[in-house]
Each structure stands twice: as structure tokens, then as C-alpha cells.
N, C-alpha and C positions, 0 to 999 in steps of 0.2 A: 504493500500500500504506500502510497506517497505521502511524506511527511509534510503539513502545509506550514507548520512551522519553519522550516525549510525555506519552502518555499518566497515565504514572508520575510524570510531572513535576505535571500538572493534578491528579493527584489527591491527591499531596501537598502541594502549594499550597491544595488545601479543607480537608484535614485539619486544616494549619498554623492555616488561616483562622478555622475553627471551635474552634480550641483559643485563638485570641486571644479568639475573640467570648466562649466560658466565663469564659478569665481574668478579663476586663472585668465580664464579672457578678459573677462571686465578688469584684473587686475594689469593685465601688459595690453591694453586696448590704446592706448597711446606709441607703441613700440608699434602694434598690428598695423594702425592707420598710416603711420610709418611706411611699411614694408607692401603695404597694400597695393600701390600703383604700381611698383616697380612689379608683381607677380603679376598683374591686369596687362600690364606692358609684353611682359614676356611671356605669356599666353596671348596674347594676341598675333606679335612679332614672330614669336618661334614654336607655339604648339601647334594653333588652327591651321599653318599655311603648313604644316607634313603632309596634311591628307591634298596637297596638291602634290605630293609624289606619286598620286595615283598616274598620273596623265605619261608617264615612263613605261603602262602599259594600254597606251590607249593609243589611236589615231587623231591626236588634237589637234583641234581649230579654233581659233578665237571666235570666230561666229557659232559653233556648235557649243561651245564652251566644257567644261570638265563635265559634266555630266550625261552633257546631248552628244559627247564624241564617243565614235563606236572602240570595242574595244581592238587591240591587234593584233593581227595571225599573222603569226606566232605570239602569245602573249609576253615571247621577253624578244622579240623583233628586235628593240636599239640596244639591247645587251647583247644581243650575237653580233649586231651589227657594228657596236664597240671594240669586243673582242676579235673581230674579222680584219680590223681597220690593220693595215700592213704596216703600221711603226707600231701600234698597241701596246706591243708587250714590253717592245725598246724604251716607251715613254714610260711603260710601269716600272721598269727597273730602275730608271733613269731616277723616276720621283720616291724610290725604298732608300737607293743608294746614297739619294742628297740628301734625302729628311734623316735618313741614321747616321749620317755625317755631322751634319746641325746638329742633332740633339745629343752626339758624342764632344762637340766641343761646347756647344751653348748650353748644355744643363750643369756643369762642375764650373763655368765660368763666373758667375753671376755669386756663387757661391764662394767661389775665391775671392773675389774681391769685396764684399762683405768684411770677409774675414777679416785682410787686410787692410780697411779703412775703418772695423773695427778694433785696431791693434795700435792704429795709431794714436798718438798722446799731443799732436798739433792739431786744435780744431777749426783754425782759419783755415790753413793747408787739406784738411779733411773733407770741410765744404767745398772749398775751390776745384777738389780733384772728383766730389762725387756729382759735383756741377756740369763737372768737362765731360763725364762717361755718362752721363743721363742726359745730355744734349742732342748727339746723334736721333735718339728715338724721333723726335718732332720733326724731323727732315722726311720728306719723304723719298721714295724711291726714283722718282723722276727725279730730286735733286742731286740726290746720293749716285744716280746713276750718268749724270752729266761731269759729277765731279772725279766719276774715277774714270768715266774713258776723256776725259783733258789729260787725267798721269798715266795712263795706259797704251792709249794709241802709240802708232811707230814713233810721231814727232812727241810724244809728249812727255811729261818730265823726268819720268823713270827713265825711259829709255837714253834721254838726254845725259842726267845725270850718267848711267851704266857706260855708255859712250866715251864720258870724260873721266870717267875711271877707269880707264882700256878694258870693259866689257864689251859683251856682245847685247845687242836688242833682242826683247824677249817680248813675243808677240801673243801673249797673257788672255786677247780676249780674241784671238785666232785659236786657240792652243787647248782643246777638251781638255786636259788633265789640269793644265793650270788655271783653264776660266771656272773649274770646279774648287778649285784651291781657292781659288780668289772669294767664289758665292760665299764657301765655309768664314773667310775671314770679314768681309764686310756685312754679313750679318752677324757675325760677333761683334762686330766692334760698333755694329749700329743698336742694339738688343741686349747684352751682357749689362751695361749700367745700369738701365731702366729694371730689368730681371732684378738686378741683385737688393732693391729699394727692400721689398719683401722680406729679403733674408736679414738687411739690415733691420726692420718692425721688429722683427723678431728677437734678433740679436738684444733689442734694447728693452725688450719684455723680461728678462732676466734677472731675478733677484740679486743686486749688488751685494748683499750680502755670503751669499755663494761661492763668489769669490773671495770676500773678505778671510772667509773662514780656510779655502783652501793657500790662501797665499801664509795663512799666520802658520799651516800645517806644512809651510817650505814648498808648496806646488808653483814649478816654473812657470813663463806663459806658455808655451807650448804643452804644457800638460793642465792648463787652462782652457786653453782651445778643445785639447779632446776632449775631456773629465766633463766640463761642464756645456762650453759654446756650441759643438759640435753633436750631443745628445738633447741639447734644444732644436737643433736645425734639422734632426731626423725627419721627424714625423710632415713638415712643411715640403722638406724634398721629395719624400716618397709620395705625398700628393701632387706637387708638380712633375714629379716623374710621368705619372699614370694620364695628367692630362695631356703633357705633349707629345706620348704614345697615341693617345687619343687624337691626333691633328700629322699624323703624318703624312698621310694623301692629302692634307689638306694647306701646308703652307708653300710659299716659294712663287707663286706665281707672280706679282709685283715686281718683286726682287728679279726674275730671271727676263719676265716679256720687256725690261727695261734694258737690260744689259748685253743679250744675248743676239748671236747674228747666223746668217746659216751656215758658216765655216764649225759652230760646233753644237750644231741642233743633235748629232749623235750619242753628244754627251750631256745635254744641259736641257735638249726637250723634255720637258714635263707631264703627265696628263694634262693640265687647265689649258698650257700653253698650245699645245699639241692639237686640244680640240677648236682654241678659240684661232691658232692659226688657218687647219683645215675647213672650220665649220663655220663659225662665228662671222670672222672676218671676210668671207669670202660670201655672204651676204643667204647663207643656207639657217633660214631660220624656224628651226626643225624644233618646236620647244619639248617636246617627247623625247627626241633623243638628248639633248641639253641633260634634262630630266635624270634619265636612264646615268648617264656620266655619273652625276652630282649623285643619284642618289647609289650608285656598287663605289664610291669613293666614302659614303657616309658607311656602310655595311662593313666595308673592309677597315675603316676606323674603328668602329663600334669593338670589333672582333678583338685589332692589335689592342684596344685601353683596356678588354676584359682581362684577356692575358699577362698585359702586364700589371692590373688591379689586384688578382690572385696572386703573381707574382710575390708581391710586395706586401702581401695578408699572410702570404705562406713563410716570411723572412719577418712576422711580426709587426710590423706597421697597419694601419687603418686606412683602407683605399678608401675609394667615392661610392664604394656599392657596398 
């Protein structure tokens, strides 16, 4: 038989429950009101407009619009028609190779110099230099990409210089392996200060006291940095880890359709670039296959941040899921 005592019991324990969970609201109801538009914004901006990834399997027309376009046979039609495409997989490789390159130099960077502009004991000097490596970021690629082919080109200043130091001219943005070299370092050096602001927040969230105690116990800096600096900056890295796993078919395009030429499309075409040279630009305004691209670049993201979220859950750390 059922006990309604029980029962009465269960049900005034939901009752209670729900009247905490109201309290709580009314209680951070000024923090909510807060937070409220920017969720309203980004359900608008980036939830509702996914279910237009349907149209990657459709026949779309803007007169027929997403619902009135039929569907297309084959239903993954711009995905085969992707992977058919004769540079395809060149360009796939192209944008694994570049993006795991970046984020082999740009993720330990941003972090190192934290470090070292938290080490120093001049804080005039300290500003002026996290001023000079946070400055880059605000320039864009168009500018950043006029200033390096002025020092890059045959006549221009490297070369000049290399010249008048009895070298030889190095033709850097003819040259796949070194216009690869070059991507790796001007997006460090435009990206790395801005990155590293974070690790600095962090750095400075740290109980002075921490130190205090380990320096009275004879801890050098260097066993300051690991002991304490270093086991704060964990948990913040292994979460930027996982999202720029998260973004690896996904950055470079900027940076490359600005700087690059067809002496080394072999080595530096990219998917974005690849589709917006072939398709885009050439006035084929196909938005189903668009679509199709944008969205096996979103799926094959989704994939790499899981792998490396578990990753980083299995090594202890707290990912994004």
C-alpha cells in the first residue's frame, strides 16, 4: 500500500524546493537583468539562424525561400560535390597543417609572456612593453598585410638590408615553406599580447600572501612560478586549449586571402580561401553549397574540441562539457 504520509512528505519537499529556487531568483534578479540581453542577443544571432543549415540539403532559392525549396538528390549533393572538388583535400590538409602550427606556437606564447611581464619588478617599463605586444591586435589584416609585403617583396627592406650584408634575396612570399613560416610568425606576433591579457587577470587573482609564505620558506622565483603561478594558470589553459581545438577549420582566412598569391596556393590555400577563390569570387552564388562548406567545417570542429575536451578531463582538468 502507499504510504501518503510519504507522499505528503515528497510533495512538500518540491514545494519547499521551488520556493528556494524563486527566492534565488528574486535574490540575483538584478545580476539576471544583467545577463538577460546578452542571452536574447545570442539566441537570436547564433541559435535560431543553425536551423538555416538546413538549406546545405536543399535546392535553395531566395524566391522559394528555406522552406518552399525542394529538397536535393542526392541529399548530401554539395558535400560530395565538396569533396569531388580536385584541390579539396590539398586545401584540407593545407588548413590541419596551418591551424596545428598556430596553435603549436600561439597557445604556450601568450603564456610566456605573462609570465615574464609578471616577473618583472619595473612597472613603467611593464606597461610600456604590455602596451607595445597588445597593439598589433587592433590593426587589421589588410594593414598588417601591406606592411609586411613593403619588407618582403624582392625590392623591399629585408631583402635590401640581406643585400648589404652580402646575403642572398629570399623571396618569402614566392617560397611555400617560408610564406608558411612567415603566417606562423605574424600571427604570433599580431595575437600572442592580446592572448596573454587573460593569463595576466589571472596571474593577478592570486593570493599575495602565497607567496609571502613561500619566499619566508626560502622558495626561489623560479620555484614561485611552478609551486604557485603556474598551478593557477592550469585550469584557464586547458580551457583555452579545448576552444582553439575547437576553431581549427575555422581561423586563417583574413590573415592568408590578404597575403597570399598563386606562386604558393599549394601550400597556403585554405578551405575558406579555396572556396571563396573558386566559388564566391567568380560570381557562383550557390548558397546550399556555401552552406554545405560552412557547415562539414562546423562538424569537423565540433569532433576535434570533443577530443580534445576529454582529453584534458582525462589529464584532470575541467573542459567546456
Amino acid at each position: 500500500m502507499t504510504n501518503p504520509h510519504a507522499t505528503v512528505k515528497t510533495s512538500g519537499s518540491l514545494g519547499k524546493r521551488n520556493l528556494y529556487r524563486l527566492r534565488s531568483l528574486n535574490k540575483y534578479k538584478f545580476i539576471i537583468s544583467m545577463i538577460l540581453p546578452a542571452i536574447i542577443l545570442l539566441a537570436i544571432f547564433a541559435y535560431i539562424p543553425m536551423g538555416g543549415n538546413v538549406i546545405a540539403f536543399k535546392e535553395y532559392s531566395i524566391r522559394n525561400g528555406i522552406f518552399g525549396s525542394p529538397w536535393a538528390d542526392p541529399g548530401l549533393k554539395y558535400f560530395e560535390r565538396l569533396w569531388r572538388m580536385p584541390a579539396f583535400w590539398n586545401v584540407f590538409r593545407n588548413q590541419v597543417v596551418i591551424s596545428l602550427w598556430k596553435l603549436a606556437t600561439g597557445f604556450p606564447a601568450p603564456i610566456i609572456i605573462a609570465l615574464l611581464l609578471n616577473e618583472m619588478r619595473h612597472s613603467k617599463l611593464k606597461r610600456i612593453l604590455q602596451t607595445t605586444y597588445t597593439f598589433p591586435h587592433f590593426l587589421s589584416w589588410i594593414v598588417v598585410a601591406g606592411i609586411i609585403t613593403g619588407f618582403l617583396v624582392d625590392q623591399g627592406f629585408v631583402n635590401q638590408v640581406l643585400l648589404l650584408l652580402g646575403g642572398n634575396k629570399h623571396r618569402i612570399l614566392n617560397n611555400g615553406d617560408q610564406f608558411r613560416a612567415m603566417l606562423y610568425v605574424t600571427d604570433l606576433w599580431k595575437s600572442a599580447g592580446w592572448n596573454s591579457i587573460l593569463y595576466l587577470a589571472t596571474i593577478s587573482s592570486i593570493n599575495p600572501e602565497l607567496y609571502e609564505a613561500a619566499a619566508i620558506d626560502g622558495a626561489n622565483r623560479w620555484q614561485l612560478v611552478r609551486l604557485i603561478t603556474w598551478p593557477a594558470l592550469v585550469p584557464l589553459a586547458a580551457l583555452l586549449l579545448v576552444l582553439s581545438a575547437g576553431n581549427i577549420l575555422s581561423g586563417g582566412f583574413d590573415q592568408i586571402l590578404n597575403l597570399y598569391n598563386p606562386t604558393v596556393y599549394d601550400k597556403a590555400d585554405i578551405i575558406d580561401t579555396y572556396i571563396y577563390r573558386t566559388a564566391i569570387a567568380r560570381g557562383d552564388n550557390n548558397f546550399s553549397f556555401t552552406t554545405a562548406v560552412g557547415l562539414f567545417k562546423s562538424v569537423v570542429n565540433i569532433i576535434l574540441l570533443l577530443i580534445v575536451n576529454y582529453s584534458v578531463k582525462f589529464m584532470g582538468q575541467e573542459g567546456v562539457i
